[in-house]
N, C-alpha and C positions, 0 to 999 in steps of 0.2 A: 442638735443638743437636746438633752432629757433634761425636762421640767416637770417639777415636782414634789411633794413633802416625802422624807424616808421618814420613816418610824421602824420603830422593832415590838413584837408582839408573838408571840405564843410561839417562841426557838424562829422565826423568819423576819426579814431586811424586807419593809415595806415600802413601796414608793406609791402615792397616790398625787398625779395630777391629773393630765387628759383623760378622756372614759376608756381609751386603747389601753392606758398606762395600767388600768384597775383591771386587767387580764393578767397581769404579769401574776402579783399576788393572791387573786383569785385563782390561777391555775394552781401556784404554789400550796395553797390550802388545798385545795380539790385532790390535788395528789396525795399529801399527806395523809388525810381523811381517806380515798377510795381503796388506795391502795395499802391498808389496815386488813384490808377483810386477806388480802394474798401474804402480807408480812406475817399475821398472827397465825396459819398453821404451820410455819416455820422456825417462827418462837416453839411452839408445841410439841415439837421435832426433835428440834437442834439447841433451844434454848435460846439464851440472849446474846452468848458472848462474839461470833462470828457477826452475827444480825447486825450489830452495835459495831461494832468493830470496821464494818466495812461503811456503815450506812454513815458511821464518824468520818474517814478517810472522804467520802466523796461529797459530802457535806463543806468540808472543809475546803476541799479540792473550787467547791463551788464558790465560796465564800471568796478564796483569795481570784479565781478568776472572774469574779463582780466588778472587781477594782479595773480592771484591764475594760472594762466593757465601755465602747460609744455610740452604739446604734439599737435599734431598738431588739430586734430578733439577739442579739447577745443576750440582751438582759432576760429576755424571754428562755431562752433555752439553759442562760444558768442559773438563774434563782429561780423561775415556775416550772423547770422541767427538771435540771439535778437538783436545788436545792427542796422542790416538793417530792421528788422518788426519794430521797435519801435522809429525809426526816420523816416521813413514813416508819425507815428502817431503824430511827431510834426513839420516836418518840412509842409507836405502837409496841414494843419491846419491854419501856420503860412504866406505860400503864399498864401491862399484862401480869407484870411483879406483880403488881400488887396486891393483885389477889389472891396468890399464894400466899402471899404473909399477912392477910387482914381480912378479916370479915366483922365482928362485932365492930370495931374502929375504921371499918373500911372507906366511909365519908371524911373522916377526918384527914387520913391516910392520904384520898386523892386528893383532899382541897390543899394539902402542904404541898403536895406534888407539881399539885397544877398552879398553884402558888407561884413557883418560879416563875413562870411564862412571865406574868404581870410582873415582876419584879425587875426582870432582861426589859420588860415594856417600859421602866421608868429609868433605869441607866444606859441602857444604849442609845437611847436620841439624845439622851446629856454630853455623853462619850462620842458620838457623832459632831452635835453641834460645835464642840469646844474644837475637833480637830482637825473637819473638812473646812472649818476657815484660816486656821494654821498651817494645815498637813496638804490640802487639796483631795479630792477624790477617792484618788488609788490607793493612797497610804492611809488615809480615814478608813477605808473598809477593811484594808489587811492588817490593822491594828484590832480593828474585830474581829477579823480573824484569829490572832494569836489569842484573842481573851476567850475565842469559842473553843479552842486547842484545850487550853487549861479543863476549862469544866466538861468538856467532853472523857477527856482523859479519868478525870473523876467519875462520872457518869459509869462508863467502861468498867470501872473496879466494882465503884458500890453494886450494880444490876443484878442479880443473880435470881435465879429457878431454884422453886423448892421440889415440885413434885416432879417423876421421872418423864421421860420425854412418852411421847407419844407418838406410835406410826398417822395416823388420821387426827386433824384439828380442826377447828373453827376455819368454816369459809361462808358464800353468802349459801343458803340456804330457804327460797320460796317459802317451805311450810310454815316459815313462822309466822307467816301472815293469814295463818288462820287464827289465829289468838289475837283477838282486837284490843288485848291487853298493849300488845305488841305494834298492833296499825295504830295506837295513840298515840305512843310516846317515841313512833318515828316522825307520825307531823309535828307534834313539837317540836322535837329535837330540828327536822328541817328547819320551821318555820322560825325557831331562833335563831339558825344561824345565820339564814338572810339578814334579821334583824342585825345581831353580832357586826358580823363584817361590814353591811352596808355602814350602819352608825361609826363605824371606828374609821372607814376608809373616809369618810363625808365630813366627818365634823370642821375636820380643817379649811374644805371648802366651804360651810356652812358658815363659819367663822368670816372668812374673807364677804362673800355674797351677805354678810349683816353689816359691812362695812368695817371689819376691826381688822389689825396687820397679821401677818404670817406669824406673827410669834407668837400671836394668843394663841391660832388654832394648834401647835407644838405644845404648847404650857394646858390646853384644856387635852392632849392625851395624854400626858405626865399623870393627869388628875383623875381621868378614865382608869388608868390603868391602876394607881395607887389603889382604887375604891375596885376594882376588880380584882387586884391581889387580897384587899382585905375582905371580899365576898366570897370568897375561893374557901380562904380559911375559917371563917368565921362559920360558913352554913355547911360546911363537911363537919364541922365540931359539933356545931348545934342537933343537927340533921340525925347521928349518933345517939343523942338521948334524949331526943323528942319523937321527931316520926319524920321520915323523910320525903314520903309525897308529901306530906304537910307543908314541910318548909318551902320545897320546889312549889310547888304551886300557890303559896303565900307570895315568896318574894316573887317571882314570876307577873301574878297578879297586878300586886303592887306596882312593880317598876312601870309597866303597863298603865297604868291610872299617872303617873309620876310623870309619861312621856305626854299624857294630853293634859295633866293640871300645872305643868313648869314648860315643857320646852315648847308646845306649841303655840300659846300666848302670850308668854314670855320670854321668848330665846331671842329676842334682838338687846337684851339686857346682859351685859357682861357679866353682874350680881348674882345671875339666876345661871349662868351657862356653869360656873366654875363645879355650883354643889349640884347643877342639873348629873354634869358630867361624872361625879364622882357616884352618885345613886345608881347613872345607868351602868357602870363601870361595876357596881356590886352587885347590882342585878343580876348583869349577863355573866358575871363570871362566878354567881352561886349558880343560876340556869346548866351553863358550862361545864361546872363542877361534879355536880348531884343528877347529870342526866343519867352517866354510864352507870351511879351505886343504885339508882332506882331503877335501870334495869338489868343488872343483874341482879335485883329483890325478885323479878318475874320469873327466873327462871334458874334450873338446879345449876349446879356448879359446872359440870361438865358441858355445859351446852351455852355457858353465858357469850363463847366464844363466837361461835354460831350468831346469837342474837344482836349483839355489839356490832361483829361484821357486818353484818345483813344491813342493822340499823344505819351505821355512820356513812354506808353504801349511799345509802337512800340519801341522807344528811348533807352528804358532801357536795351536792350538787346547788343544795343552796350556798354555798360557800361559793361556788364555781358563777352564781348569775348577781349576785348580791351587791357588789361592787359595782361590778360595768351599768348594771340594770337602775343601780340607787343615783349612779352619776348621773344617767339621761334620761332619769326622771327629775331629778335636781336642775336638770337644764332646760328641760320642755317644760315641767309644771310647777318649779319653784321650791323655794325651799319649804313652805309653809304645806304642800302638797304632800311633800316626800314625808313629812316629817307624820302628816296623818297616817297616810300612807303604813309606815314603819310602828307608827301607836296601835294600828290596826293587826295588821300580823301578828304582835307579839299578846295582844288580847287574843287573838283566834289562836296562836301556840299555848298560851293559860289556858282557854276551853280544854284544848287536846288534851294537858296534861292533868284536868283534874277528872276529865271524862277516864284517862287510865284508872284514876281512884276507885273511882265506881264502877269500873268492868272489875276490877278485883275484888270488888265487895259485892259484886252478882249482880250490880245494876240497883243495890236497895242500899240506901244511905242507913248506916249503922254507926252511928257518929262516934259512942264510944270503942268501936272496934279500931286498932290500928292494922294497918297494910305489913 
């Protein structure tokens, strides 16, 4: 028997119990994310609609065979091996639009985009709950499945390429690492996303180890995710007509100081866990949001491909240790550990990211200049 909390977050069916069980979704992000840098020069090629098209079809294939799964290696090879290859195929497709059709609004653009994920984060464990105690298992998930059918189908229409294909796109490419504009804002990007995944996968155990029931830690990622749907959008709008290293590296900062002045000395307080949750939930998902428009600010059009690949290359791999690595830290040295731990990281992912500020402005703080 598999024990464990599902949740739903960024297009994937998460299950977090045992520190085995945080492989499964970990691998499913890891694919996602790696396998971007192989999906987008085929977007560049062929465009979206085959991409999308086939990556919907096995996506889904995944979904309805979740339901059928009871052992562990099932679960593994259908949602962290097809359901991470084959959301790769729609989701990298689906942020590549966008920058054909956006640049002055281009933070805006992605924070609506990426918007949805948190939004699927706060109705499908609703949609979950109400009907794995009804429906049982099998038919719980293939009823999410039909609701993934719907908006995939959508997805499929709306996506479309504006500029003409290209024979040669965006893959990983070494050189960029000569530009330390470029080694910044991939250890940030890394080092939040350890942050990201570890906090979303733990909380719920976190919850349980402070002594409170299985259903706070459910209701505290409802509230994660609510306040990361609304960081999504709110710091891509803002980001737009202020400055956008600015804002990443404010709220970034911020949530930072927010994880050692709320949750570390006060997270056994339900009072403090609810708005802890909802801060770090905006935090990480303006971080989230604003990483890819700030770095395609570093580099020309034609090559942001390139740089994105490269970066999320690198990135994804904290996605891949973040979970398993946060759980048997949570088990060997405590909650109160991990949680420094986690404050620590995303303090050193703020360094990285305002030290990119400063390689862009020569190394010499020009404060009224914007990036």
């Amino acid at each position: 028997m598999v024990r464990g909390i599902w949740i739903i977050h960024d297009t994937g069916l998460y299950l977090w119990g045992d520190g085995s069980i945080g492989w499964i979704s970990s691998l499913f992000t890891f694919f996602n994310l790696f396998l971007g840098v192989q999906v987008r020069p085929l977007f560049g090629r062929y465009g979206p609609r085959w991409i999308m098209l086939g990556g919907s079809m096995v996506y889904t294939l995944s979904i309805f065979l979740l339901g059928s799964c009871k052992v562990y290696y099932l679960f593994m090879l259908c949602l962290g091996v097809m359901g991470g290859i084959s959301s790769a195929c729609l989701s990298t497709p689906s942020m590549a639009s966008l920058s054909h059709w956006f640049h002055d609004r281009r933070g805006t653009a992605t924070g609506v985009a990426m918007m949805g994920a948190s939004v699927g984060g706060i109705r499908f464990p609703l949609i979950l709950k109400t009907t794995l105690s009804r429906l049982g298992w099998g038919w719980a998930v293939r009823i999410i499945g039909f609701i993934f059918i719907v908006f995939l189908v959508i997805g499929n229409i709306c996506v479309r390429s504006r500029f003409p294909s290209k024979k040669r796109s965006g893959t990983i490419d070494l050189q960029c690492f000569t530009d330390s504009r470029f080694i910044w804002i991939t250890a940030g990007a890394f080092l939040t996303e350890i942050v990201l995944f570890a906090a979303l996968g733990l909380i719920p155990t976190y919850a349980v180890m402070q002594g409170f029931d299985t259903g706070v830690g459910f209701y505290l990622l409802i509230v994660f995710n609510a306040g990361s749907a609304f960081g999504r959008w709110l710091s891509g709008m803002c980001s737009d007509d202020l400055e956008r290293f600015n804002t990443l590296g404010t709220v970034n900062s911020t949530t930072a100081a927010i994880i050692w002045i709320m949750w570390y000395p006060f997270g056994h307080y339900l009072g403090v866990l609810y708005p802890f949750c909802a801060i770090l939930g905006f935090g990480t998902g303006t971080i989230l949001s604003l990483t890819p428009v700030c770095l395609g600010q570093l580099c020309d059009t034609d090559k942001f491909g390139v740089w994105f690949g490269t970066c999320y290359s690198v990135a994804s791999f904290g996605t891949l240790v973040g979970i398993p690595i946060g759980g048997q830290l949570l088990q060997v040295a405590g909650h109160s550990r991990l949680v420094a731990v986690l404050g620590s990281i995303l303090a050193l992912a703020a360094f990285c990211f305002v030290m990119v500020q400063w390689a862009c402005l020569g190394y010499r703080w020009r404060w009224l200049v914007k990036v």
